[in-house]
C-alpha positions in Angstrom: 102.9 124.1 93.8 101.3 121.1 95.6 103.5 117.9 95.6 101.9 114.3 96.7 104.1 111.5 96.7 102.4 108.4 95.3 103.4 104.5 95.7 103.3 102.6 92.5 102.9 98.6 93.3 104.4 96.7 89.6 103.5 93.5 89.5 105.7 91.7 86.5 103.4 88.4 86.0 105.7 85.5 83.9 104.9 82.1 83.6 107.0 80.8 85.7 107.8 83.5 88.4 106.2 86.9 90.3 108.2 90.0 90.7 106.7 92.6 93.2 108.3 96.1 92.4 107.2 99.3 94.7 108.2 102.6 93.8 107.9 105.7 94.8 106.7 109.2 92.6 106.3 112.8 92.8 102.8 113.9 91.6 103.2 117.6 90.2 99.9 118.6 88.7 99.2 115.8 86.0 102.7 114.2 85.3 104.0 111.8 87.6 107.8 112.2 88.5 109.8 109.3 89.3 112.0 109.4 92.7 113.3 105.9 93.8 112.5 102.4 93.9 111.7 101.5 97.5 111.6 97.5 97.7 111.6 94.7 95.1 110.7 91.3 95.9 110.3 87.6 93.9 108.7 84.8 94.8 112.3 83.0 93.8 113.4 85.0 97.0 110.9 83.2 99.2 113.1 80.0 100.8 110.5 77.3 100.7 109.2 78.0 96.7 112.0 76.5 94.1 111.0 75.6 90.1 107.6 75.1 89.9 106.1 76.1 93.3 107.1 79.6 92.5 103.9 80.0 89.9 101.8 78.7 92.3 98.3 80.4 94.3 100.6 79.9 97.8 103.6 81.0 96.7 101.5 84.4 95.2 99.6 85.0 98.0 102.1 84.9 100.2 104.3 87.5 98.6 101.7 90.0 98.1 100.9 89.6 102.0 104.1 90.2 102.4 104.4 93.7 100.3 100.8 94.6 101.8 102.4 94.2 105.5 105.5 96.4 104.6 103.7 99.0 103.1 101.1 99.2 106.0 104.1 99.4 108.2 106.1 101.9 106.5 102.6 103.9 106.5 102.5 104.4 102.7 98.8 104.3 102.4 97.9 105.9 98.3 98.8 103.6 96.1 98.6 102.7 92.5 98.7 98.6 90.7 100.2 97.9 87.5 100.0 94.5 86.0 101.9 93.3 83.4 102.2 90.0 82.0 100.1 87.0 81.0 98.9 85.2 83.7 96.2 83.8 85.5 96.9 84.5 89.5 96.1 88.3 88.5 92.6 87.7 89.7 93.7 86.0 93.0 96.0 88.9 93.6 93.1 91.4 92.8 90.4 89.7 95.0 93.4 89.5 98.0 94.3 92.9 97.7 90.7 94.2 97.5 90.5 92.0 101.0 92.9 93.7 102.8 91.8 96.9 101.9 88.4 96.2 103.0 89.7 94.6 106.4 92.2 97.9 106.9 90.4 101.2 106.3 93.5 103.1 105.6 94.9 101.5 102.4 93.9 103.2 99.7 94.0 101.6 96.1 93.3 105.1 93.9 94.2 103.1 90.1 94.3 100.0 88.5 96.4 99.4 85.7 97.0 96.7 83.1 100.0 97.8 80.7 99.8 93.9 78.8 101.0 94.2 75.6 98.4 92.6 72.7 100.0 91.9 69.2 97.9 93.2 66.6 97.8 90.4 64.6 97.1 87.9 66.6 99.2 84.9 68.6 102.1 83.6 67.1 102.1 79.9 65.9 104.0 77.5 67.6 107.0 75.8 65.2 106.4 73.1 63.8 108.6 69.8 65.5 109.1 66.8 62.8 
């Protein structure tokens, strides 16, 4: 049987925070098998983004530069995105990642994924405050 390993980047998108999971998984013919979590990373854990600087453009960019450095360094070129959460820095985090893959020939993004969950019925309404 032929075994790939394949690196799954999770982006978790609140509104007030970014956490940066990336995992690792056996591919055996169509399933994919989990093995380990490699790194996780916040941008609470950056030192100079507190409170509200942590939802920011900067404080985005700066994390997913970091991630992209790592995994170029630990030579884990196939990987796989999956977004989840409401926010609107996914684009900048799209159009940066589709930069540094341009710029370095060897990263390959295979998938895109956007696992966002819609309610059926529509938003919920705020309460009422008297």
């Amino acid at each position: 049987m032929n075994t790939n390993y394949i690196i799954f980047l999770y982006f978790k998108l609140t509104l007030k925070n970014t956490l940066i999971t990336i995992s690792k998984y056996k591919q055996l013919n169509f399933k994919y098998i989990y093995i380990k979590n490699i790194k996780s990373i916040s941008c609470g854990c950056l030192k100079n983004f507190k409170n509200r600087l942590k939802s920011t453009i900067v404080a985005n960019n700066i994390l997913t530069i970091n991630i992209i450095k790592y995994l170029i360094n630990k030579n884990l070129y196939k990987i796989n995105v999956i977004f989840n959460g409401i926010n609107s820095y996914r684009i900048h985090i799209l159009k940066l990642l589709l930069n540094i893959k341009y710029k370095n020939k060897k990263l390959n993004i295979n998938k895109l994924f956007d696992i966002t969950s819609i309610p059926y019925n529509g938003c919920k309404i705020s309460k009422r405050k008297y």
